[in-house]
Kinemage of the C-alpha trace (Angstrom):
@kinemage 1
@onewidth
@group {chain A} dominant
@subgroup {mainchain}
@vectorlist {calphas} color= white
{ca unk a 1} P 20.979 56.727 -18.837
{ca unk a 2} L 17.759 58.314 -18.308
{ca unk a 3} L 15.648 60.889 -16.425
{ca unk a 4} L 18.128 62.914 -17.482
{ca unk a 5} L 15.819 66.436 -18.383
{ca unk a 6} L 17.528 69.538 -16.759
{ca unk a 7} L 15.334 69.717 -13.654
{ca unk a 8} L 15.428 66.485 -12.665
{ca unk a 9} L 18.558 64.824 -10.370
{ca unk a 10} L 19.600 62.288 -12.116
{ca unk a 11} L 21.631 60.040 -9.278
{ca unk a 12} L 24.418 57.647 -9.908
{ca unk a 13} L 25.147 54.857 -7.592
{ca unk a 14} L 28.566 54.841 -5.618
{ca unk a 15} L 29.619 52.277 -2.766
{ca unk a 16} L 30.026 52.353 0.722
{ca unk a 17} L 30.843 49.720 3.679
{ca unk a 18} L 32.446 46.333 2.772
{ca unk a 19} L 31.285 43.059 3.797
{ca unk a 20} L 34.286 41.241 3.845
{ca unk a 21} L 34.996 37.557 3.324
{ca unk a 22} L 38.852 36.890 1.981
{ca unk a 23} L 39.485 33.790 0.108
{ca unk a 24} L 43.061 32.502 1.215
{ca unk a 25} L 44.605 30.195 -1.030
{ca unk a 26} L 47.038 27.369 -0.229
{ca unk a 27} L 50.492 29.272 -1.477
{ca unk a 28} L 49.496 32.116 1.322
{ca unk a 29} L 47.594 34.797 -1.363
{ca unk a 30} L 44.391 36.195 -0.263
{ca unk a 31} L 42.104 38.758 -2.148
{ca unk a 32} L 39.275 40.851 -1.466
{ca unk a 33} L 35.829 39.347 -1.370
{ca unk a 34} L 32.673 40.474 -0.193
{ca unk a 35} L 29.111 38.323 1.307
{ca unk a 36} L 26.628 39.015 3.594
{ca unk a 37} L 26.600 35.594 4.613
{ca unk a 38} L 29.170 35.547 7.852
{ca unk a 39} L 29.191 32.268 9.139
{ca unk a 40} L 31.036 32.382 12.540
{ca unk a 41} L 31.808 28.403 12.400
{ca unk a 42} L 33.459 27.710 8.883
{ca unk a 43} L 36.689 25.961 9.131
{ca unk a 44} L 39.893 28.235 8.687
{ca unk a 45} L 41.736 24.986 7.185
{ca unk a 46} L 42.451 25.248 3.765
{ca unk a 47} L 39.865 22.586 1.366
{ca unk a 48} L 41.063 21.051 -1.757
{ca unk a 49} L 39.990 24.243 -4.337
{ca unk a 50} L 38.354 23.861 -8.251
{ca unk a 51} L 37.556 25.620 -11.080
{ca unk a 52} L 33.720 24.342 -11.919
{ca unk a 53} L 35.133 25.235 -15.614
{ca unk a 54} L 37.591 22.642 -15.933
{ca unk a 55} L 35.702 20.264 -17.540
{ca unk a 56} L 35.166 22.940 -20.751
{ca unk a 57} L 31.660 22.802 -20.129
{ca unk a 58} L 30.150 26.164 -20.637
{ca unk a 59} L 27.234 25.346 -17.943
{ca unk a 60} L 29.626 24.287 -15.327
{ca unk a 61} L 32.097 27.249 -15.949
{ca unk a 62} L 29.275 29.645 -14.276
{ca unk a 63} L 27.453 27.050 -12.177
{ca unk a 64} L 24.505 27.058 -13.410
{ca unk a 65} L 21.385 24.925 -12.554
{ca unk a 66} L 22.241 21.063 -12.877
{ca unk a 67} L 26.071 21.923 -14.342
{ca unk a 68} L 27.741 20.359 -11.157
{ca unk a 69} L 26.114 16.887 -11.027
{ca unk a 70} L 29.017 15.065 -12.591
{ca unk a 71} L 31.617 17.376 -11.023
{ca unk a 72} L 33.557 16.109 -8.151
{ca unk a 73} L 33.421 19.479 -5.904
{ca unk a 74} L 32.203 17.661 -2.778
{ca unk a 75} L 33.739 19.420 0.549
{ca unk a 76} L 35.732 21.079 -1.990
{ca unk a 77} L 36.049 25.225 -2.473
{ca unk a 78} L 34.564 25.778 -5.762
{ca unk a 79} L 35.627 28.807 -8.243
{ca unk a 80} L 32.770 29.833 -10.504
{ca unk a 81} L 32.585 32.643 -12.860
{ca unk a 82} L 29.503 35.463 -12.860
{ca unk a 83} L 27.173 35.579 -16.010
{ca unk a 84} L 25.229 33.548 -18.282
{ca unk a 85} L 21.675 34.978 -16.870
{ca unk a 86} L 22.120 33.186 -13.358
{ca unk a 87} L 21.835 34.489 -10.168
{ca unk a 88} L 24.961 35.170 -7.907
{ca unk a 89} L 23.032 33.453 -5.182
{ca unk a 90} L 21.453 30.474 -7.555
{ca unk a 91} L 25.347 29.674 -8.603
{ca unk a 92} L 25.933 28.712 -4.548
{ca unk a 93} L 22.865 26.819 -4.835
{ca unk a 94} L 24.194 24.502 -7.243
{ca unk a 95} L 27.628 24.255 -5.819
{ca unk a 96} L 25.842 23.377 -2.563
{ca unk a 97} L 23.322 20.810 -4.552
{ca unk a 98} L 26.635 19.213 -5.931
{ca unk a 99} L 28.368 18.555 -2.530
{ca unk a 100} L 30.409 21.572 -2.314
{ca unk a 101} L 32.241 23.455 0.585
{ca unk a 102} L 31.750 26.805 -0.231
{ca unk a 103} L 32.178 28.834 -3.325
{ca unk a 104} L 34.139 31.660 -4.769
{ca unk a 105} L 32.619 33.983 -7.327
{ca unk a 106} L 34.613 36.131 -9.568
{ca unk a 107} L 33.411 39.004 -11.584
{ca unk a 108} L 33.422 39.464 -15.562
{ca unk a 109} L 36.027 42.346 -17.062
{ca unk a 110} L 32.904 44.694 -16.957
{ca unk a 111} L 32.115 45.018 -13.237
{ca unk a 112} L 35.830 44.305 -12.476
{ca unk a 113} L 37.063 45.398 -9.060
{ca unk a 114} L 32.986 45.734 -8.116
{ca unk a 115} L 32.179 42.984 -6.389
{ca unk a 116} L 28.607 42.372 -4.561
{ca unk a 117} L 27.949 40.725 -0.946
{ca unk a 118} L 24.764 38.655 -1.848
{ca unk a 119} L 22.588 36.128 0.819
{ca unk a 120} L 24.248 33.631 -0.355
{ca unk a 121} L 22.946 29.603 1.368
{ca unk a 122} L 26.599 28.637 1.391
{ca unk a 123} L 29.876 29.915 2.913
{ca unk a 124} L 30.979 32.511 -0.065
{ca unk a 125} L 32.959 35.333 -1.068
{ca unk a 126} L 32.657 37.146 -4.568
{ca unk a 127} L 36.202 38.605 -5.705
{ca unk a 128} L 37.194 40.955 -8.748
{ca unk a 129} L 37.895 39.730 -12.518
{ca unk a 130} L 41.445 39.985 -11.439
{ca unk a 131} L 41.760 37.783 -8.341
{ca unk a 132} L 39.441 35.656 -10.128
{ca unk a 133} L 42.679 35.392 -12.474
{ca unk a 134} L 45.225 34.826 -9.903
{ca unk a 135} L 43.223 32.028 -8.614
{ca unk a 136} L 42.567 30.566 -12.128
{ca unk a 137} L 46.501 30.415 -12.884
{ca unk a 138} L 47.265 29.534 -8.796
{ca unk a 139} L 44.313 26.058 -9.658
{ca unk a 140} L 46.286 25.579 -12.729
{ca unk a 141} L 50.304 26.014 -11.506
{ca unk a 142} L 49.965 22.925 -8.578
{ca unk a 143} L 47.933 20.114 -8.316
{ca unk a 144} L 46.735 19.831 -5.216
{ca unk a 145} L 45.087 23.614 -4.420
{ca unk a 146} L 43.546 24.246 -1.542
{ca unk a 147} L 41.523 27.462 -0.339
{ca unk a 148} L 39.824 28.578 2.443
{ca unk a 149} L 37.364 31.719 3.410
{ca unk a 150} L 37.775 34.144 6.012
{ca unk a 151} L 34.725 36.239 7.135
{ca unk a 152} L 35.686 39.588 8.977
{ca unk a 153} L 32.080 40.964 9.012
{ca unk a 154} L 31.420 44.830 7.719
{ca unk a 155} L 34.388 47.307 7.323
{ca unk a 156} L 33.377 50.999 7.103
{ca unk a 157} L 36.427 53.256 6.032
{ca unk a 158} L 37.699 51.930 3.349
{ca unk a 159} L 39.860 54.654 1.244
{ca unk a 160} L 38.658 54.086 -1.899
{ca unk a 161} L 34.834 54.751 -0.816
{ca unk a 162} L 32.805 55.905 -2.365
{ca unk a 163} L 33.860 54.522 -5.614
{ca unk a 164} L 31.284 54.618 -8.710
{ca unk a 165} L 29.306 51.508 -8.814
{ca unk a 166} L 29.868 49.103 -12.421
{ca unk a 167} L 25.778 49.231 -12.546
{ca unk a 168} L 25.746 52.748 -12.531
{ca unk a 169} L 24.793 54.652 -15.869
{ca unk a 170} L 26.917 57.164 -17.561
{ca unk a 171} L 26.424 60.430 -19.173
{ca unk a 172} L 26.216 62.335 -21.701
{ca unk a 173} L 22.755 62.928 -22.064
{ca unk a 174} L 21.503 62.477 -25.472
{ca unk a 175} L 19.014 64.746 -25.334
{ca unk a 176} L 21.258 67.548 -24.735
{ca unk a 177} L 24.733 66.947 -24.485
{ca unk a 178} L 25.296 70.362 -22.848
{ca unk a 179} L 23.944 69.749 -19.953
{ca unk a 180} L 25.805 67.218 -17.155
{ca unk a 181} L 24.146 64.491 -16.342
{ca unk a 182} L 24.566 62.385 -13.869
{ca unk a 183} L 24.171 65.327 -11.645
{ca unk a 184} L 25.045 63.429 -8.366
{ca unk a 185} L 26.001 60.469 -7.121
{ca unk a 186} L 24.851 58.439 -3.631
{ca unk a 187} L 25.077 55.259 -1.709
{ca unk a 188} L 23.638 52.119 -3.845
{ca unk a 189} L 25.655 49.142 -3.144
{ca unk a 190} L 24.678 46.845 -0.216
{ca unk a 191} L 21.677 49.005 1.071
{ca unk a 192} L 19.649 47.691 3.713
{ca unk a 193} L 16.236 48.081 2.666
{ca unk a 194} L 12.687 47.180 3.766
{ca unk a 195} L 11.479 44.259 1.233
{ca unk a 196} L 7.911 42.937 0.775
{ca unk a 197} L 8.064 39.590 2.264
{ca unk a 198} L 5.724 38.525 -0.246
{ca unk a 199} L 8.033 38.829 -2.994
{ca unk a 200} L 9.983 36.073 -1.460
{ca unk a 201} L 8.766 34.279 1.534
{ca unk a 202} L 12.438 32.800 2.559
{ca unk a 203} L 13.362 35.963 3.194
{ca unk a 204} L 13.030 38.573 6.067
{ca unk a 205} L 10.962 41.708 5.876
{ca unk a 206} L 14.328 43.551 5.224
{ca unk a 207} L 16.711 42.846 3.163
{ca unk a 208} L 20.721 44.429 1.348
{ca unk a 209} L 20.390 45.040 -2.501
{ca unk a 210} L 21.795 47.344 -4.486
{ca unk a 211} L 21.068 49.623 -7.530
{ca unk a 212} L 20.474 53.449 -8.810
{ca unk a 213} L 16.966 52.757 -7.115
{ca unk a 214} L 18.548 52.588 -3.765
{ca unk a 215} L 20.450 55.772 -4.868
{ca unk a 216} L 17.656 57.307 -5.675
{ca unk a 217} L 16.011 56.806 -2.390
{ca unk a 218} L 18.695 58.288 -0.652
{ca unk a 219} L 18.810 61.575 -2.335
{ca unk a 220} L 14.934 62.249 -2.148
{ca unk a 221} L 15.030 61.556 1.646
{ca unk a 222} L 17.815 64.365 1.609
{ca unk a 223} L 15.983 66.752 -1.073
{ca unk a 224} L 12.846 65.987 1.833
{ca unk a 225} L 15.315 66.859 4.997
{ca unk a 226} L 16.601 70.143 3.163
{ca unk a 227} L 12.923 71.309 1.792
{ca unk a 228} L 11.892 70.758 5.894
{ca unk a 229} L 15.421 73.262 6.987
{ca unk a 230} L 15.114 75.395 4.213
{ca unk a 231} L 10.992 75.810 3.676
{ca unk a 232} L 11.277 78.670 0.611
{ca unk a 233} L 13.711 76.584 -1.306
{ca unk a 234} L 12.779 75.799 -4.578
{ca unk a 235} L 13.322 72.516 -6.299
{ca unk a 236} L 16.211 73.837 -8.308
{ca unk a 237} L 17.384 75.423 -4.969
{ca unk a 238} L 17.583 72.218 -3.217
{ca unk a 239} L 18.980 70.533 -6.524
{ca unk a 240} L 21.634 73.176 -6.835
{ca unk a 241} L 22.832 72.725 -2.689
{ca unk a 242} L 23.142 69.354 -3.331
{ca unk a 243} L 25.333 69.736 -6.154
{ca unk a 244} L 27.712 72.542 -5.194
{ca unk a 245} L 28.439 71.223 -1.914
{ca unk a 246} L 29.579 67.409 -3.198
{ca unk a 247} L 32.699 65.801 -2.218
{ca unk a 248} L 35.237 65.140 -5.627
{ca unk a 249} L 37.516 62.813 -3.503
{ca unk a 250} L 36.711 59.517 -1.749
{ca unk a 251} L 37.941 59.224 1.646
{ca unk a 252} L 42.145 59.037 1.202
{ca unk a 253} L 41.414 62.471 0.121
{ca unk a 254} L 42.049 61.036 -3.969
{ca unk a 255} L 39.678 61.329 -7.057
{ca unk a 256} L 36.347 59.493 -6.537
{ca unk a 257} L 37.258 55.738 -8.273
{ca unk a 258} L 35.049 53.723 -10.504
{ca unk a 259} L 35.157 50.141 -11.124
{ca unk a 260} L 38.072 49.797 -12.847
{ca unk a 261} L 39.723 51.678 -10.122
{ca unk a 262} L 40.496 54.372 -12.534
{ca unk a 263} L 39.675 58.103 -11.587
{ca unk a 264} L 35.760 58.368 -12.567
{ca unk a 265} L 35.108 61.381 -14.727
{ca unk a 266} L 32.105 63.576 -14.464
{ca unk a 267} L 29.759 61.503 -16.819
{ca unk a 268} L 29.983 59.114 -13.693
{ca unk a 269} L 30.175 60.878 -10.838
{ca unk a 270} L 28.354 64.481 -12.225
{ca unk a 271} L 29.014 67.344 -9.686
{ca unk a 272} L 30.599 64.544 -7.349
{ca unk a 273} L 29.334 62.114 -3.729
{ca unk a 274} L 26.005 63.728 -2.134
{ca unk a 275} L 27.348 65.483 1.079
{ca unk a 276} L 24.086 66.281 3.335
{ca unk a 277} L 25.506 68.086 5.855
{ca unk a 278} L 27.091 70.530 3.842
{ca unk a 279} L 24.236 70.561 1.420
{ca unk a 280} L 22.039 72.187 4.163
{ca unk a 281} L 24.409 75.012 4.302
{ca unk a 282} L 25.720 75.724 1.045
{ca unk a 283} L 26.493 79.005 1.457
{ca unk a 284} L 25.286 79.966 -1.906
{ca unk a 285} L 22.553 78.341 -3.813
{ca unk a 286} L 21.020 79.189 -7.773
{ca unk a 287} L 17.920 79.061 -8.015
{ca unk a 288} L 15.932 78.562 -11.549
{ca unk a 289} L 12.315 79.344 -12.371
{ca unk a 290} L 9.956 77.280 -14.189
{ca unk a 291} L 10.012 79.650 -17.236
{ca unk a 292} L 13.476 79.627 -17.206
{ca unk a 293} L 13.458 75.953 -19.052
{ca unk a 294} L 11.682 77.641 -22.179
{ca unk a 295} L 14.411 78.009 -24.002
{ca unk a 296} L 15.242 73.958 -23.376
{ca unk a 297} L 11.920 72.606 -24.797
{ca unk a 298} L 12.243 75.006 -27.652
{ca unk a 299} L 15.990 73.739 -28.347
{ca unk a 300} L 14.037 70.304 -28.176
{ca unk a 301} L 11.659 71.409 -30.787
{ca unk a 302} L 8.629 71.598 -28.277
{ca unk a 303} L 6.029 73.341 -30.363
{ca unk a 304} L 3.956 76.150 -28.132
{ca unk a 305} L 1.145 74.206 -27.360
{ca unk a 306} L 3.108 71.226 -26.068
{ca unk a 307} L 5.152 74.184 -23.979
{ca unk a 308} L 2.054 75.399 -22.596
{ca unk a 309} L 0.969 71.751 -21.570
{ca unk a 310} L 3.672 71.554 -19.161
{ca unk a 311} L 3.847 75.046 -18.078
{ca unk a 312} L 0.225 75.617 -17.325
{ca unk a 313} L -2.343 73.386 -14.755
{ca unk a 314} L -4.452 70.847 -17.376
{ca unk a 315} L -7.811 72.744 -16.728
{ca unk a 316} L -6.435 76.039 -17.180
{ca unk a 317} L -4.637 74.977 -20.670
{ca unk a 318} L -7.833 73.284 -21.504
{ca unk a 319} L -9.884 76.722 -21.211
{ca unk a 320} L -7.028 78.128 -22.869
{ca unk a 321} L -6.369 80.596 -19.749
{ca unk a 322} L -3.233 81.264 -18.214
{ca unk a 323} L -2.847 80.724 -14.149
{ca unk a 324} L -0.808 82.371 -11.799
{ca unk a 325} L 0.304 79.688 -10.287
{ca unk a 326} L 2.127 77.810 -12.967
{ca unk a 327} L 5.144 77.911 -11.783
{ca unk a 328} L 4.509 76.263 -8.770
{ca unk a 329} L 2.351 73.887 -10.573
{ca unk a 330} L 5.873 73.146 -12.689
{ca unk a 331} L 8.021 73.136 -9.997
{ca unk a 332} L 6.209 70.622 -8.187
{ca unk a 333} L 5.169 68.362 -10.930
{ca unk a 334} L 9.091 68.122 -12.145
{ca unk a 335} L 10.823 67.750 -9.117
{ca unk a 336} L 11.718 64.488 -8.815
{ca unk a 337} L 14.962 61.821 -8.673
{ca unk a 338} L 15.947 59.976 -11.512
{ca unk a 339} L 17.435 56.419 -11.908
């Protein structure tokens, strides 16, 4: 983690729709998958299904660049795992260079039950680490498997949301341990987002991606809504209504989830899920002043003249005069949203 100084937010990622796209498999299982990439004309009949990894070869077991050449997947389903420094969307390339149907992606122990909906350029669906599992063993107990993908477009609602994203960074802060960090959490999965065509020229001007950077941009447009309601909040006003008025349950009323669909603890989730509408009326807010962090660069063995560097405007320190505004000088300078 980091960002992570005391009057900073410091924002976790958490999920929030679905785009849904269920793998179905020939003995009747499905499992849930996720891609942007809805294709309203794929066939519902079930297509002979392999594991790219069958062969042993490490390149083909996560589809990467040129792996599939030898690999009879044509107008098959093929079953690729996530990793080795490729792409999510790159691996459909290749199963699509090779001849293949479509592809289903399953997720590594470490992001688990966090899968991503990607652009993908063929009929897709990426599933957890364990329905990757259940598919491995259902390719491996018959010999004729078959699969197929159903795309049911974006579900909003889901029970477990918001759920802390596998991406998302965890406290403590090493710095000081005493204080919680994350503070907050906020929407970073699947966030459409403006994108600078130039940056890639086959796609539109807007496009879904996720990270703590999309989190991030969601909590400084609601620090910017609540300075605009509440015009004499401070910055540690505004950081302290967004923290005391967070949700600690998703929406089946439960603990807020993380990837592992284990109850997150506050080193993931900090004070809990940005809520915006009760963050403009907290009811009580605590409000810091710039001096008040004193005592936290000293702890961090700040001498006084380093101390006075932050706390004072540059030409003022410079002269080696004090100002009388500061603390406004501080409060503006720090304010800010961490990744």
């Amino acid at each position: 983690m980091s960002n992570e100084a005391p009057w900073i937010i410091t924002v976790g990622a958490s999920t929030i729709r679905r785009i849904v796209a269920i793998p179905k498999l020939g003995n009747g299982e499905t499992f849930n998958g996720e891609s942007i990439f809805q294709p309203n004309n794929f066939t519902s009949t079930l297509l002979p299904l392999v594991y790219a990894g069958a062969n042993g070869n490490d390149s083909s077991t996560i589809c990467a660049p040129g792996s599939l050449k030898n690999v009879d997947v044509k107008g098959k389903v093929v079953l690729c795992d996530i990793g080795g420094f490729v792409r999510r969307v790159d691996k459909g390339q290749e199963v699509k260079n090779a001849g293949g149907a479509a592809m289903i992606l399953m997720n590594s122990h470490i992001e688990d039950f966090n899968p991503f909906a990607d652009v993908h350029v063929l009929p897709a669906t990426h599933v957890s680490y364990k329905a990757g599992l259940a598919i491995k063993n259902y390719i491996n107990s018959t010999s004729t498997p078959t699969a197929t993908i159903l795309f049911e477009g974006t579900v909003i609602g889901n029970p477990h949301a918001p759920a802390v994203t596998s991406f998302s960074s965890r406290g403590p802060s090493f710095a000081n341990p005493g204080i919680l960090k994350p503070d907050i959490i906020g929407p970073g999965q699947n966030i459409l987002a403006a994108w600078p065509v130039s940056l890639d020229k086959n796609l539109p001007p807007f496009n879904i991606i996720s990270g703590t950077s999309m989190s991030c941009l969601h909590l400084s447009g609601i620090a910017a809504l609540l300075k605009n309601s509440h015009p004499d909040w401070s910055p540690a006003a505004i950081k302290s209504a967004i923290m005391t008025s967070a949700n600690t349950v998703n929406l089946g009323g439960k603990p807020i989830l993380d990837q592992r669909l284990l109850p997150a603890d506050v080193f993931a989730t900090g004070a809990g899920h940005v809520n915006p509408l009760k963050a403009n009326d907290p009811g009580l807010v605590y409000d810091l002043q710039p001096t008040d962090y004193i005592p936290y660069l000293c702890g961090l063995n700040y001498t006084d003249k380093k101390s006075r560097t932050i706390l004072e405007p540059k030409s003022e320190v410079l002269r080696g005069e004090k100002h009388s505004e500061s603390t406004t000088q501080l409060s503006l300078v720090f304010y800010s949203v961490g990744v």
